[in-house]
N, C-alpha and C positions, 0 to 999 in steps of 0.2 A: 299558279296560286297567287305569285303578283299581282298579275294581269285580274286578277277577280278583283283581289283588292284592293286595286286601285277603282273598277267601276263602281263598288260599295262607299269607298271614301264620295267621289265624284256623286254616288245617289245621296249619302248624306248631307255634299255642300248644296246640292238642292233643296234636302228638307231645310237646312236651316236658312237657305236665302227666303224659301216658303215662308219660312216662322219667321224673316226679319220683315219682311212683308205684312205679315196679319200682329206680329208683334207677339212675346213669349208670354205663357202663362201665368198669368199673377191671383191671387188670391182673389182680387175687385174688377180684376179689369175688362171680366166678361168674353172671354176667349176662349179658343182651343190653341194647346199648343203642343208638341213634339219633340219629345228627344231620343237618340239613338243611347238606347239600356248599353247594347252589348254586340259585338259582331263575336262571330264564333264559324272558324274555318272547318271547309267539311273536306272531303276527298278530291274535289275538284273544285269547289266552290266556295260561297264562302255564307252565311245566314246572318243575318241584322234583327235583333230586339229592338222594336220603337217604342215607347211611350208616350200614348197621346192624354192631355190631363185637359176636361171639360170643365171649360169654369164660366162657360158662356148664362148661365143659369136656366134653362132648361135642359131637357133628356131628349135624343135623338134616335128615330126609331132603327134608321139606316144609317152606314157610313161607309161611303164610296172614296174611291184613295185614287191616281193616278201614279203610278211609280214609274220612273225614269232613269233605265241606268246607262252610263254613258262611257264609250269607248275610251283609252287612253289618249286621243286625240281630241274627245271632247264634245264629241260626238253621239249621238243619239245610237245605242245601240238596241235596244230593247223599251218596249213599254208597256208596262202590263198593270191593266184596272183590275182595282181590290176592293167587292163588294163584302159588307158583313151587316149584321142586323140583329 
């Protein structure tokens, strides 16, 4: 259960280096931006709530996601693309 939670922490510091990157959502400032709601531990695993807030001033028909979760070493363990639309 550790060992998950720490690759969830580790996927989180990559959303938010993501979001330091394109920069957090502001009301004006025409962006997309990201935060981690809620993680919530299952039997083995562990489930992450994101919230992404579109302030870029248009609607998007798709939204494709790269996710990255990374071993306790730091390491690339998993990566799995998140289509929605």
């Amino acid at each position: 259960m550790i060992a998950n939670r720490l690759k969830i922490a580790a996927l989180v510091i990559a959303l938010c280096a993501a979001t330091a990157v394109t920069g957090p959502a502001r009301a004006a400032d025409g962006r997309i931006g990201g935060e981690l709601n809620k993680l919530e531990p299952l039997a083995s695993a562990c489930r992450a709530y994101l919230v992404l807030t579109n302030k870029a001033g248009m609607a998007f028909r798709d939204l494709k996601l790269d996710l990255v979760i990374f071993d306790t070493d730091g390491i690339v363990a998993r990566r799995v693309a998140v289509q929605g639309g």
